[in-house]
N, C-alpha and C positions, 0 to 999 in steps of 0.2 A: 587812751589806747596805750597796751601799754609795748614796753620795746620788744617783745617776742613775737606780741601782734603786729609789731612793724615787719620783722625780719620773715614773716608767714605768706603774707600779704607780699611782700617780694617776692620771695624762693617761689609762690603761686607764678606770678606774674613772668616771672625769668622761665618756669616752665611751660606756661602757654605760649610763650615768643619763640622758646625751642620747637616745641611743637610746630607753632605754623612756618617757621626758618625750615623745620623738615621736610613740610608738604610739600613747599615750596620747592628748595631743591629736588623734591622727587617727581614734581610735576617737571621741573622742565627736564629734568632726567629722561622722563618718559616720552617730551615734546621730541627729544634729540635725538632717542632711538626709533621713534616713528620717522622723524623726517631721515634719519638715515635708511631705513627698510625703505621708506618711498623712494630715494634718490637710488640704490641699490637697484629697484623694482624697474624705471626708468631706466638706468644704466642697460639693465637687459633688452628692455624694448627696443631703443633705439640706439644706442651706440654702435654696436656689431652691424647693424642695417646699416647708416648713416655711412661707417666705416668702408661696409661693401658697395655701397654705392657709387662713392668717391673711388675705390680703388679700378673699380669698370672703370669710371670716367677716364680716370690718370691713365691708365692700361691705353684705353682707345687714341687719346690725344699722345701721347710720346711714342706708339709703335713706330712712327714713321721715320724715330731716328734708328731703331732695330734693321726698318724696310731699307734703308741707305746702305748699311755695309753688309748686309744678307747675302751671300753667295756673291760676294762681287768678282771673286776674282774669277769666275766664270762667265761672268757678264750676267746672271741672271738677276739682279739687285735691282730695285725703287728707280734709282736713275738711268739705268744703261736701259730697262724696257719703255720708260716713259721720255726717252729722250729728252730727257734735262739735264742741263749744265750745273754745276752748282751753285751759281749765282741763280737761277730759275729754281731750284731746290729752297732757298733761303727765302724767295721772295714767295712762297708756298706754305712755309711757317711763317712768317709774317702776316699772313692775309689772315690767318687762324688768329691773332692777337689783335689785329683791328674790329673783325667782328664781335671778338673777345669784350674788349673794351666798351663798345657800342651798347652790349646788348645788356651787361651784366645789372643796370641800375633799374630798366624796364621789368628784370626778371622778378628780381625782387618784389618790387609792387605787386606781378601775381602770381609769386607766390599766396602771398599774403591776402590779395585777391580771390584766388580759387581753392586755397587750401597748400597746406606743402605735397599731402601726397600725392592728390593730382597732379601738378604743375611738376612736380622732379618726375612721376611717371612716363609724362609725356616729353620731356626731355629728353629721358633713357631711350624711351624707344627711338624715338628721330637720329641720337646722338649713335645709337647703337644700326642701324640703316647706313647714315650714313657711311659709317666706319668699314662696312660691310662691302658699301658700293667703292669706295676708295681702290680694294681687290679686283673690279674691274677694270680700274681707270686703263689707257693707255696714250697719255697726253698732258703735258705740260697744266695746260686749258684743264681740263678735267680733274687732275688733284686737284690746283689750286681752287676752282670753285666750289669744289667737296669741300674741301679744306676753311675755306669761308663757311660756308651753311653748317660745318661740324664746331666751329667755334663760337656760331651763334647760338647753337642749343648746348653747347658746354659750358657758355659762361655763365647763366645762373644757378650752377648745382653749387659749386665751391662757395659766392658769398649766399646763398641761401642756405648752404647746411650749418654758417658761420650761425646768420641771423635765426635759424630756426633751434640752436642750442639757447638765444636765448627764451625761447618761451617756457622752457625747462628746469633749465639753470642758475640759479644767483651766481653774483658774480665772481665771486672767491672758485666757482666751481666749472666752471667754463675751460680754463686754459687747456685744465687733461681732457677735457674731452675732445675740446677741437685738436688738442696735439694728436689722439687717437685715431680721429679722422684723417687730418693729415699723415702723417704718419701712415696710411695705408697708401700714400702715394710714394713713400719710397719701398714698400711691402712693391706693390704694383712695380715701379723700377726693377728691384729684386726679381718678381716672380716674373716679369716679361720679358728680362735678358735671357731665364732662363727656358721659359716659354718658346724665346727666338731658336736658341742656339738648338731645342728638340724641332722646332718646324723646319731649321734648317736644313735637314736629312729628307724634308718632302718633297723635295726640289723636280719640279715636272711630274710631282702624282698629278695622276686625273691628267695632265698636261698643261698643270698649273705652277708656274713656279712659288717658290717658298715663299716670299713678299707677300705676295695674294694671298695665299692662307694664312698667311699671319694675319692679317685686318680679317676676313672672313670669320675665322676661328674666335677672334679675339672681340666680333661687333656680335657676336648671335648669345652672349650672354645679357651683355646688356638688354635685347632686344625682349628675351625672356623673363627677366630681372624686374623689366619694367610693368609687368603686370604683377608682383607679389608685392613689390611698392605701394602698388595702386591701391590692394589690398591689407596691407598689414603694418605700413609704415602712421604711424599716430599722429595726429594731427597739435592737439593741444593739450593738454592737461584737465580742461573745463568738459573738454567731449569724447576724453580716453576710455569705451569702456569696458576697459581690464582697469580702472582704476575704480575702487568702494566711493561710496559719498562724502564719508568722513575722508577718503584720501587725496580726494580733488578740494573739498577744501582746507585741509593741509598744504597740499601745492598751489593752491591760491594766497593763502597765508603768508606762506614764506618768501613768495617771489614776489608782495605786495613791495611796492616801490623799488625794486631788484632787477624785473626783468621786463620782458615783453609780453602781452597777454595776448591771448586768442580771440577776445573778445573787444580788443581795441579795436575805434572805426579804422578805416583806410586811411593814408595819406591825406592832408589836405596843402593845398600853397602855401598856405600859413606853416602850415608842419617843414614844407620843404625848402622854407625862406629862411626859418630859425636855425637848420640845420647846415643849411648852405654858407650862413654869414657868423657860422661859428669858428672863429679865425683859430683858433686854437687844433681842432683837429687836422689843420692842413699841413702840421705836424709831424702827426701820424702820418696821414700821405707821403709825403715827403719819405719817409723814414721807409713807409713800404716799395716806395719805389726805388728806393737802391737797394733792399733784399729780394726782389724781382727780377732782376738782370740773373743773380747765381743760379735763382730759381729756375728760370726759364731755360738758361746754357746749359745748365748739368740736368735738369729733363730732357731735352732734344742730342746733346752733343755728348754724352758719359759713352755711348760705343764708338764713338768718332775718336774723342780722348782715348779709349783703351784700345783700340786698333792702332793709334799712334805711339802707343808703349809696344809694339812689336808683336800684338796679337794677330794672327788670324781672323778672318768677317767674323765666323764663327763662334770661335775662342773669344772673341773680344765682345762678344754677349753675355755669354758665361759669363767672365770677367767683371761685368756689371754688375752682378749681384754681390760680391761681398761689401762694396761700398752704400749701398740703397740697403744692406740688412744693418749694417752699421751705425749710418742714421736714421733708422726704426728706433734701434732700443738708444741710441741717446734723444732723438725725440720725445719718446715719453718720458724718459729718465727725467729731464728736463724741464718738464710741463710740471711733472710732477710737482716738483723742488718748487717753480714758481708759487703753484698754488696755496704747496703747502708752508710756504714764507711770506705771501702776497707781495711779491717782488717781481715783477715782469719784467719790470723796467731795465734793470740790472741785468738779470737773466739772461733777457735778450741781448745785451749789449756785449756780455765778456762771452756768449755764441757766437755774434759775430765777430768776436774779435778772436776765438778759435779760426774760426772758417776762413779768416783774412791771411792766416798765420798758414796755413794750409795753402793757399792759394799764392802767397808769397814766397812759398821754398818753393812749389812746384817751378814759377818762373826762371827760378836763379839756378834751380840743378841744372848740370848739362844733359843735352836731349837724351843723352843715352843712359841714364842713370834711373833705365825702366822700373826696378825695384822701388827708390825712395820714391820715385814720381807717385808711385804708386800709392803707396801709405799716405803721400800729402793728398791724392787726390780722397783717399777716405777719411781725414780730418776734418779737407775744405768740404764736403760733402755733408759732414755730420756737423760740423760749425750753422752753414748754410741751411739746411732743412731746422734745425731746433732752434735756431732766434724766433720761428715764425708761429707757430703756438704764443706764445708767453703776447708776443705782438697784438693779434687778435682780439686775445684774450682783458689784452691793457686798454686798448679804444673801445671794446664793447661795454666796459667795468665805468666808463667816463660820460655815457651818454644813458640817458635817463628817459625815455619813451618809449614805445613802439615804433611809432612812424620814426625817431632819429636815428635808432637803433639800424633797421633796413635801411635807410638812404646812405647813412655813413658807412657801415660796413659794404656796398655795395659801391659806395665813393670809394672806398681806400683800397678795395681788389681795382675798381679802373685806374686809379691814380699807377698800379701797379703793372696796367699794361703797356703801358710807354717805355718800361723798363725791363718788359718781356722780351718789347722787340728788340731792346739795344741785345738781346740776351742772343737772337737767330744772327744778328752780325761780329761777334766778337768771336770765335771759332773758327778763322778762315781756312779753307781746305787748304791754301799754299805754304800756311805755316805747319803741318802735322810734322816735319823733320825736325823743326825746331823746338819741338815741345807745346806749339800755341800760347807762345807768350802773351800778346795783344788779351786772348780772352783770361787766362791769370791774374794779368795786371790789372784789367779792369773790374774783375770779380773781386780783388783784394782790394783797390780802391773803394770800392763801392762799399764793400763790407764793414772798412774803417769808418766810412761816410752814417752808416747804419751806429754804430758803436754809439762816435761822438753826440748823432744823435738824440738816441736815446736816452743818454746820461744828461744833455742839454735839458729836454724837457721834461725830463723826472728832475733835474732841479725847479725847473719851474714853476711844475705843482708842488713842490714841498714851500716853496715861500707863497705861494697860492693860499695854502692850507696854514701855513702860520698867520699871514693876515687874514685869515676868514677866522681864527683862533682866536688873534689877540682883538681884535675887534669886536668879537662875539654875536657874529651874523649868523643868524640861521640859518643850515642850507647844508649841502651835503659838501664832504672835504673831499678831496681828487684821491684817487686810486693813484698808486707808486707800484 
């Protein structure tokens, strides 16, 4: 053979390797822009639904801090017709976070049990009745029990639209999504200060004061909502059908070992023993339950806060919204950046560590110093609401099943109710002169508590992951 036939016989071979090295990159080229149209496709289906769903919910549960300084200074407001004190007022949102608590890990199950659009439908509607009957209450007795039975059908929508982004999503793709959902509850903050401050001019229509039609007004969407849910909201991937053949198994493909399936069985002991005695996520918890407290305080207490900047009932509705549009777009702004860095960990940590910083001028300026209070309170606001996307998004990226998927995320919103309530007592009505230090201090504490956190156990998986590296165990490495 001689050497030209050598160099022939290569330059062949060099060009079939090109060749198939093209195909190659041009198939998965194609694999990338398919699975981007499908996640596109998806994005439409559900997200905007998801989003509006959430945002009823959030709308129905915090009207009642709108219903508290509504036409007060005429007497027509929440407390002065239902004869409560504001220590009876408090222990009102509270009952709302023990039911909260209770029910939120049951829900889950059926979800997953009866389907999601079922089970969020019939949520909506109850949750949207209730809301409704709240506008008739006239008694102490009477909120509060509404109050309870509205937080048992509200607690499984939030970690169920958590756990139902996973049977969607891989986990790189999760944070924006759920920050969007979320993120509709400070949209809802936004649009129900401003929602108040227009009902507040209905004052004794019909012979109903303003209060009352704000829950009225505010429950008969949900009520309605809950039937195009019923209808239109997708269940799984495997039984979507506006999704082609080839594009459910595309979406089976890619969320193989990724996400949660539709077609996984139910819960069993076994499932819920493994998940339970997984020490490592109690972490997480921990970590959710001191972004819980701000959560809950500046959902209930943000028109209390800006009545005590010198607004008027009314004006200090209004006033609500520019802090809640605020932390909309750095919510997602944030989500974003997470996913598209795969850094949660972080993310969330220097959020809270805005939100802390925020929450720590407000205490130290003097009460009168309505302006700057101001601006920290839309900081601690926007710090506050955007750690909790990237959060989510970190715990559901670390658990690997269906069944652990639903129990843990539905663990780590309860873990977070213990820290809702500390969130109804730190606001006390006798401090509004002095700026409400007590709930500052504690939301900034809490917030640093979140920080150190997070950075704690995003070390922890990183040396996690170097010895499962230097060792060379098979098995998946920890999400950071």
């Amino acid at each position: 053979m001689s050497s030209s036939d050598v160099d022939i016989e290569k330059l062949g071979y060099g060009k079939q390797d090109a060749e198939s090295q093209t195909n190659s990159e041009a198939l998965e080229e194609y694999s990338a822009a398919a699975s981007a149209a499908l996640v596109r496709k998806q994005d439409l289906r559900i997200v905007p639904l998801s989003a509006g769903i959430y945002l009823l919910c959030y709308l129905d549960r915090s009207n009642i801090g709108n219903a508290k300084v509504l036409n007060a200074e005429t007497h027509n407001d929440l407390l002065s017709e239902t004869h409560m004190t504001s220590f009876q007022y408090t222990i009102a949102l509270m009952v709302f976070l023990i039911a909260y608590a209770i029910f939120e890990i049951p829900s889950n199950y059926f979800l997953k049990r009866l389907s999601p659009s079922r089970w969020i439908a019939f949520l909506m509607l109850l949750w949207g009745a209730l809301t409704m009957g709240i506008g008739g209450t006239h008694s102490y007795a009477a909120v509060t029990v509404t109050r309870f039975l509205l937080g048992a059908f509200e607690a499984g929508l939030f970690p169920g639209l958590v756990y139902y982004t996973t049977f969607w999503y891989r986990t790189e793709e999760r944070s924006m999504r759920v920050a969007i959902i979320l993120a509709s509850a400070t949209l809802a903050g936004a649009f129900g200060g401003a929602l108040a401050y227009g009902v507040g001019h209905m004052n004794q229509t019909g012979g109903l004061s303003a209060w009352r039609w704000l829950f009225i007004l505010e429950g008969i969407p949900s009520v309605l909502s809950s039937i195009l849910v019923f209808f239109f909201l997708p269940d799984y991937p495997e039984t979507a059908g506006w999704l082609t053949e080839d594009e459910k198994k595309l979406a089976s493909q890619r969320l193989k070992g990724n996400a949660s399936l539709g077609s996984s069985k139910s819960m069993t002991w076994e499932d819920a023993k493994e998940t339970l005695t997984d020490w490592r996520l109690y972490a997480h918890y921990a970590i959710y339950f001191g972004i819980s407290t701000p959560f809950s305080s500046l959902s209930l207490f943000t028109p209390s806060i800006t009545a005590g900047l010198g607004y008027t009932s009314l004006r200090a509705n209004l006033m609500t919204v520019p802090p809640y549009a605020a932390a909309y777009v750095v919510t997602i702004a944030v989500a974003w950046s997470a996913d598209h860095f795969n850094a949660r960990a972080l993310h969330s940590a220097a959020l809270a560590l805005i939100g802390a910083a925020g929450f720590i001028a407000s205490a130290v300026l003097p009460p009168t110093a309505y302006l700057p209070r101001y601006g920290c309170l839309i900081v601690a606001a926007s710090g506050s609401f955007a750690c909790i996307p990237p959060l989510l998004g970190w715990l559901s990226s670390n658990v690997y099943t269906t069944s652990a998927a639903g129990l843990a995320i539905a663990l780590n919103i309860s873990f977070g109710a213990p820290g809702q309530i500390v969130g109804v007592w730190i606001y006390k009505a006798n401090e509004a002169k002095r700026g409400y230090p007590t709930g500052h201090w504690t939301n900034a504490g809490l917030l640093l508590f979140v920080a150190v956190g997070c950075v704690l156990l995003w070390e922890y998986y990183r040396r996690l992951n170097r010895a499962i590296r230097r060792e060379g165990v098979e098995g998946r490495l920890y999400k950071l």
